[in-house]
N, C-alpha and C positions, 0 to 999 in steps of 0.2 A: 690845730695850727692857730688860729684865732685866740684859744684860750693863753697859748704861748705866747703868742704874741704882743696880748696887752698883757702878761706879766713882764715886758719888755718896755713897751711903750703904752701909756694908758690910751683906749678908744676916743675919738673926737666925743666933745659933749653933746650930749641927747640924741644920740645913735644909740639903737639899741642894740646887743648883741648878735652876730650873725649868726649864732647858735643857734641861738630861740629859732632861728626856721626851721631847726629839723622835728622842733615839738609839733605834734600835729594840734597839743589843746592850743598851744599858741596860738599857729598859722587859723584853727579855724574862730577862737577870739578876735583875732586882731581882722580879721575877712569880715566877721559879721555878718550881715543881710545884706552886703553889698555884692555877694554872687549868689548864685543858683547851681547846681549839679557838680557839688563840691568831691574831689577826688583824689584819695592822694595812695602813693606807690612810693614801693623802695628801689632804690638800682644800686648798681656799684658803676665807678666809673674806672676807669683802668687811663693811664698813662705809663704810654712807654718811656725807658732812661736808660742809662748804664747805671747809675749808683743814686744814691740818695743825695748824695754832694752835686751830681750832674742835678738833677731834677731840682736842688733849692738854687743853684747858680742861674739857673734859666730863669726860674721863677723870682729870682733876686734882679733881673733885666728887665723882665714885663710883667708881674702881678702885681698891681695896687699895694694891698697888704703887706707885700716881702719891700718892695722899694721903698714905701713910705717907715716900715721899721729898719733899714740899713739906712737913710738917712739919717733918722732920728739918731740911730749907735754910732754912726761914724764917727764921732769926736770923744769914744770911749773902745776903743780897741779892745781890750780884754771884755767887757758886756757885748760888744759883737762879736766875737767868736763863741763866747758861750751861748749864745744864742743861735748861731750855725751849728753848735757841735749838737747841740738839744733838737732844733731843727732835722739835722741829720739821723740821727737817733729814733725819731718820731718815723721819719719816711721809712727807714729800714725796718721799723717793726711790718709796714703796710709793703713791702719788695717782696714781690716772688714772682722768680722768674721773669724777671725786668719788667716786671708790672709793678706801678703802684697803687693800689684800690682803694676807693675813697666810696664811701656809702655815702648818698643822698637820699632826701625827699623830695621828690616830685608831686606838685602842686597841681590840680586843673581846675578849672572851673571859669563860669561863664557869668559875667557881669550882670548883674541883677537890674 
């Protein structure tokens, strides 16, 4: 979603991408010697919906990412739908069974 979405609207400047967190060389680069008993896991995270259009509409209400890119298109109608229908698109492939499943990394560790 992120990747789409600065194909959409470019990311604020010297933000780095919220990709890079699921690298773990990244996550444990960018950590350093500033923790100790570093740990990291995979999960899936599951969100229920009715359809992939239910799931970007809510999330076009309250997620950062989805609002601040429907801002940006609103004063270009045809690049914001195509940006919903690719949106859409992307959820449906991760839908089954009114689940949407998103793989994370999960980070621990304890401040050095």
């Amino acid at each position: 979603m992120f990747s789409l979405n600065a194909k959409y609207v470019p990311p604020p400047p010297g933000v780095a991408s919220p990709i890079q967190w699921g690298d773990v060389a990244i996550v444990r680069e960018r950590l350093g010697d500033n923790v100790k008993r570093l740990h990291f896991g995979r999960g899936v995270m599951g969100i229920p919906t009715l359809s992939p259009r239910h799931l970007r509409q809510f999330q076009e209400s309250r997620t950062g990412p989805f609002i601040r890119t429907v801002q940006a298109l609103q004063h270009d109608p045809s690049r914001l739908e195509s940006w919903r229908h690719e949106v859409d698109e992307i959820l449906g492939e991760y839908l089954h069974d009114n689940v949407v499943r998103h793989e994370y990394l999960l980070t621990r560790a304890i401040k050095a």
